[in-house]
N, C-alpha and C positions, 0 to 999 in steps of 0.2 A: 447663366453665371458659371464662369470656369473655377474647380475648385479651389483654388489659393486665395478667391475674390470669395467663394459665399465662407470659407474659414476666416477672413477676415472681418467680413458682413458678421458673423457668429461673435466674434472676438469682440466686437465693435456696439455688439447689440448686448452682451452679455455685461459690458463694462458701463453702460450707459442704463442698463434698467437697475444695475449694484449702486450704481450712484446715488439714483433718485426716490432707493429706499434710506429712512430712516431707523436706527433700530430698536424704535418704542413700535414700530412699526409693524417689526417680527419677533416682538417680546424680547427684547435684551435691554442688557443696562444700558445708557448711554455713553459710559466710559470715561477716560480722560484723552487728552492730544489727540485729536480726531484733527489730523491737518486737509483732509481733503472731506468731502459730504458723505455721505454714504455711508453703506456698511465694508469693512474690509472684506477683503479675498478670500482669508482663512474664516470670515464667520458665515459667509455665504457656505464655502464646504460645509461645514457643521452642521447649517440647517439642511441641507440637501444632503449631509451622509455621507458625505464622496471625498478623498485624499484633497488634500488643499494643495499639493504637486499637479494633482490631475486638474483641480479646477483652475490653475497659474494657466496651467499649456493651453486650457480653452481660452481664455479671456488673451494670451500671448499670438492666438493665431495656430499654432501647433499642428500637424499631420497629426489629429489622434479622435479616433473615433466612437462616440460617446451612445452606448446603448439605451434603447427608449425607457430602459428605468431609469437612466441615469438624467435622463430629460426633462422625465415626468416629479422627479425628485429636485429638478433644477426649476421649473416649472412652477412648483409648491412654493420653492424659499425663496421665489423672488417675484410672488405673488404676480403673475401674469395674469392677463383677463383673457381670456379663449383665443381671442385675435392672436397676441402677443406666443400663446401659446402655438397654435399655428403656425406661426411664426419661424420660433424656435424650432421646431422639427423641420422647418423646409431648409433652413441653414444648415442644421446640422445634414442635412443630405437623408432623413429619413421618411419613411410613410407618414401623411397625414395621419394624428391620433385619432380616434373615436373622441365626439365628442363629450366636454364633463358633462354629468348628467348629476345636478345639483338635486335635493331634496326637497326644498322651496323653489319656487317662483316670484316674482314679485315684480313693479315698477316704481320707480319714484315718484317724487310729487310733480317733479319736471316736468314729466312726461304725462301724466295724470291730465298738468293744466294745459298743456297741447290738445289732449284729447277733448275737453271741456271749450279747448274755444276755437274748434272745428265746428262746432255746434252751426246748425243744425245738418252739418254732413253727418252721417253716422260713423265712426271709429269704432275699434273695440281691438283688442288685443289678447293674441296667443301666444302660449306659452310652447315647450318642443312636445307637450305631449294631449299640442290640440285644447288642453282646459284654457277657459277663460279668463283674462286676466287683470282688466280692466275695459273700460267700457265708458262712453258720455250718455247723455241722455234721449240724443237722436237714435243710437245705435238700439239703446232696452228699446226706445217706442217702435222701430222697426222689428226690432228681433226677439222682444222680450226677454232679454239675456240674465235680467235681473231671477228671472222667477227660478233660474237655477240652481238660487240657494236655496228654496223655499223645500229643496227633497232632500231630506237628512237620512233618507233609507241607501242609495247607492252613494259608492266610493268614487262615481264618475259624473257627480252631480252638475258638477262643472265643466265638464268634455266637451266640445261643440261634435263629434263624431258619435257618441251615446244618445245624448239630445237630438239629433239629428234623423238617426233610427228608430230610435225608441219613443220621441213626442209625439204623442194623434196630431199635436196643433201643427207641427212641422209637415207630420206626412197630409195632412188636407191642403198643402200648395197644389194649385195646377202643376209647378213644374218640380215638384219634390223629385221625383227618380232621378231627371236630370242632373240636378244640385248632388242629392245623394250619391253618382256615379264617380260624376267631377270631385267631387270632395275626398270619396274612396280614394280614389287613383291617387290625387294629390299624396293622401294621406301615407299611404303604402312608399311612398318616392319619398317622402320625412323619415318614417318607421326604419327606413332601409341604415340610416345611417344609426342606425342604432341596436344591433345584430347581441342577442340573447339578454336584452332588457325583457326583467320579469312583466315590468308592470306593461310593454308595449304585449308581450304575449298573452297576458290576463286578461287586458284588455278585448284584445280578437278572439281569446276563447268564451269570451263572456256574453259578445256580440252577434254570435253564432249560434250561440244559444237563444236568444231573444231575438233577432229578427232573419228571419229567412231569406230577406235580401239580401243581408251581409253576405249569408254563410252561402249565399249564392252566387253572388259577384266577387267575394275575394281571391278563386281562386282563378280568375281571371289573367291577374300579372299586370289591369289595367294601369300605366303611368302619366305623372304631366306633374309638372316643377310648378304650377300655379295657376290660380282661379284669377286673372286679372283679366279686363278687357267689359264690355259693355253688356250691361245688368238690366233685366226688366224683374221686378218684383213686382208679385201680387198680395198687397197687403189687405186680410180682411176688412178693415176698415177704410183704408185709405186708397184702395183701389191699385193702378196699376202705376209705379214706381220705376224709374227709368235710373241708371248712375253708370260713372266710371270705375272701376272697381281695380284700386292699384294697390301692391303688397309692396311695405319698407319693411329692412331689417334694421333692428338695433343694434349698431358698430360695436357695440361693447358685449353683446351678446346675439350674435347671427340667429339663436336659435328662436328669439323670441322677435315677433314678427306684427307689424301694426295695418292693420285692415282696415282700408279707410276709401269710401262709398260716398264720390263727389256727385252730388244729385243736377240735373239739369234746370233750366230756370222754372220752369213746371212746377215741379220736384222739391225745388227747395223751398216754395212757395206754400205748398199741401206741409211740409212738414214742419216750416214756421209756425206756419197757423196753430197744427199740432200742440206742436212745443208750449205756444202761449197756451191754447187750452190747458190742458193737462197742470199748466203752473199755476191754472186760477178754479180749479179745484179745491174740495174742502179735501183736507189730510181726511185719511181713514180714523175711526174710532175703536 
């Protein structure tokens, strides 16, 4: 894209996400004579901090070139979702940001009831720092993902890379190292994009303390962008476990990522069965 077309692309994208905010939306009064939708041009600068001159010549097209706080401030007040954020810096002609690194995690009920009627393929869902985040009921009976709450002693109770080192149940697979190597590398090629996060360094220095494989293999440099491709698990009870194993991202936030374990007709047959037992169980007392 030659620059006059992505200033324009900029110009074009700036005036169409101002539009289609309202402003009970970014805390303002709603005003009177509002002839067109949106928030105006001058309250957009306000909330971003920036000359309402300066923010006219972005939204006009303008030769003027907008520093990445002036971005990330443009970013804020016009509530972008990471894409859109993305976005915005590649227009403007600058480096891709680091990505937000939110507080919470979470997923919708949307997305919940997707994972609930995969069933009995196993799903489950991570967050960008590897914790677990959701889960159906194939996924706990294969992976027991549920009993991660049950340790209210670590801060990483949740982790699937802690659980993974640190479980006796995990490391008694036949092919744990395997899993564990694969999942390092992966891990380390997420980690990367996220350069003096306390909590990813906490993490590794905590993990180095507690298992000697880690603090063995990480200073390897081993990488790979993903665990997808053809899965044999050895399930203590259920014996040997065959699946497709493909990773989606959520468009609205790349960083959280849906693991989802298409079993073969075998496969899904042992885990139906499963399924039904387990639901004609008496509850615990």
């Amino acid at each position: 894209m030659q620059k006059n077309e992505r200033r324009e692309a900029l110009a074009d994208f700036l005036r169409k996400r101002r539009a289609s905010l309202s402003p009970g939306e970014v805390g303002l009064p709603p005003g009177l004579r509002r002839r067109t939708p949106g928030l105006r041009r001058e309250e957009v600068a306000q909330l971003a901090n920036i000359g309402t001159s300066w923010y006219v010549w972005l939204e006009q097209g303008r030769n003027v070139h907008p520093s990445e706080q002036v971005l990330e401030s443009l970013a804020q007040a016009l509530r972008l979702t990471p894409n859109e954020r993305r976005h915005l810096f590649l227009l403007a002609g600058q480096a891709l940001p680091a990505p937000v690194s939110p507080a919470e995690e979470s997923i919708g009920p949307a997305l919940q009831q997707v994972l609930d009627d995969l069933n009995p393929s196993p799903v489950y869902v991570l967050g960008r720092r590897y914790d677990y985040l959701a889960w159906n009921e194939a996924a706990d009976a294969l992976f027991a993902v549920s009993d991660t709450l049950s340790d209210t002693s670590s801060p990483y109770a949740r982790n699937m890379l802690w659980r993974l080192f640190t479980s006796p149940m995990m490391r008694e697979r036949p092919n744990w190292e395997m899993l564990a190597r694969a999942t390092l590398a992966e891990f380390r090629t997420a980690s990367a994009r996220y350069p003096g996060d306390p909590w990813f360094e906490e993490l590794i220095e905590d993990l180095k303390q507690v298992s000697p494989e880690f603090c063995q293999w990480w200073p390897h440099h081993d990488v790979r962008s993903a665990l997808d491709g053809h899965k044999v698990i050895r399930h203590p009870t259920l014996g040997s476990l065959e699946f497709e194993h493909v990773t989606l991202q959520v468009l609205t936030n790349p960083d959280i990522r849906i693991m989802i374990y298409t079993p073969n007709a075998v496969t899904r047959t042992i885990l139906q069965r499963f399924l039904e037992e387990i639901a004609t169980r008496e509850p615990h007392t």
